[in-house]
N, C-alpha and C positions, 0 to 999 in steps of 0.2 A: 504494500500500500504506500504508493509516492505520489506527491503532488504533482499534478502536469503540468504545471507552471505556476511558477513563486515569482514577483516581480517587487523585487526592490531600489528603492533608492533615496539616497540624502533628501534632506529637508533643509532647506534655506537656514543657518542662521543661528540652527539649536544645538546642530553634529545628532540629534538622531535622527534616522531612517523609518519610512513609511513600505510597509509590505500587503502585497497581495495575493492571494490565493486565484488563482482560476483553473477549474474543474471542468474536463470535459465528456461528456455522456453522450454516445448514439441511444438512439431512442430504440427500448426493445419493451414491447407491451403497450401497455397506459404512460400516458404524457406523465400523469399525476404519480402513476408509483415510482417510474425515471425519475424525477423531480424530487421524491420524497427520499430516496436513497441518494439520490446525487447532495441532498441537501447535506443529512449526516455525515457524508463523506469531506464535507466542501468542509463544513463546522469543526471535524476534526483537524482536519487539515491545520484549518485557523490557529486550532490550538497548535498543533505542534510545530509550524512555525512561527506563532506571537505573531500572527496578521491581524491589522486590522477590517479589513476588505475583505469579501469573498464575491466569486464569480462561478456561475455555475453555466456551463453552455451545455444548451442539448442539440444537436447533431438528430433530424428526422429524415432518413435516406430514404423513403417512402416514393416508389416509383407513381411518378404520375400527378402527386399532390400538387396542387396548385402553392407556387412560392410565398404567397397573401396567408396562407393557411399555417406555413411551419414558421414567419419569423414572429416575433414576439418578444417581449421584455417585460416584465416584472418584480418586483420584489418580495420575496418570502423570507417569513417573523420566524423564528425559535424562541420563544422568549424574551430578552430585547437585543437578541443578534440577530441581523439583516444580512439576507443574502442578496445580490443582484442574481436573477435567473432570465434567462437568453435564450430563444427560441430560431434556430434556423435550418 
């Protein structure tokens, strides 16, 4: 279990560093169960690298769907950690 991409960098002015998590998911099943395990996944993540950020991308390879239909963006609560969740 590795994050598939950590994205850090310096902050103006304090010398600490801002970190991100971004998770990526092809879509196998329900958008919502994708989403609800990608979330875990992403949350963890956070934790073990002290991010503050998370990004979740879900990948719908779905022959045929129309493009209008798989992009999308929202944000999903744990608690009061925020995930950015990405539809394409």
């Amino acid at each position: 279990m590795r994050t598939d991409l950590l994205v850090v960098w310096p902050l103006p002015d304090d010398g600490m560093e801002a970190r991100t998590v971004i998770e990526c998911k092809a879509l196998h099943g329900s958008l919502e169960r994708t989403i609800s395990d990608g979330m875990e996944q992403t949350l963890a993540y956070m934790d073990r690298c002290a991010a503050n950020e998370g990004h979740l991308v879900v990948f719908d390879r779905t022959p045929d769907k129309p493009w209008d239909d798989k992009v999308f963006q929202r944000k999903a609560t744990v608690g009061s950690r925020a995930v950015h969740v990405w539809g394409m």
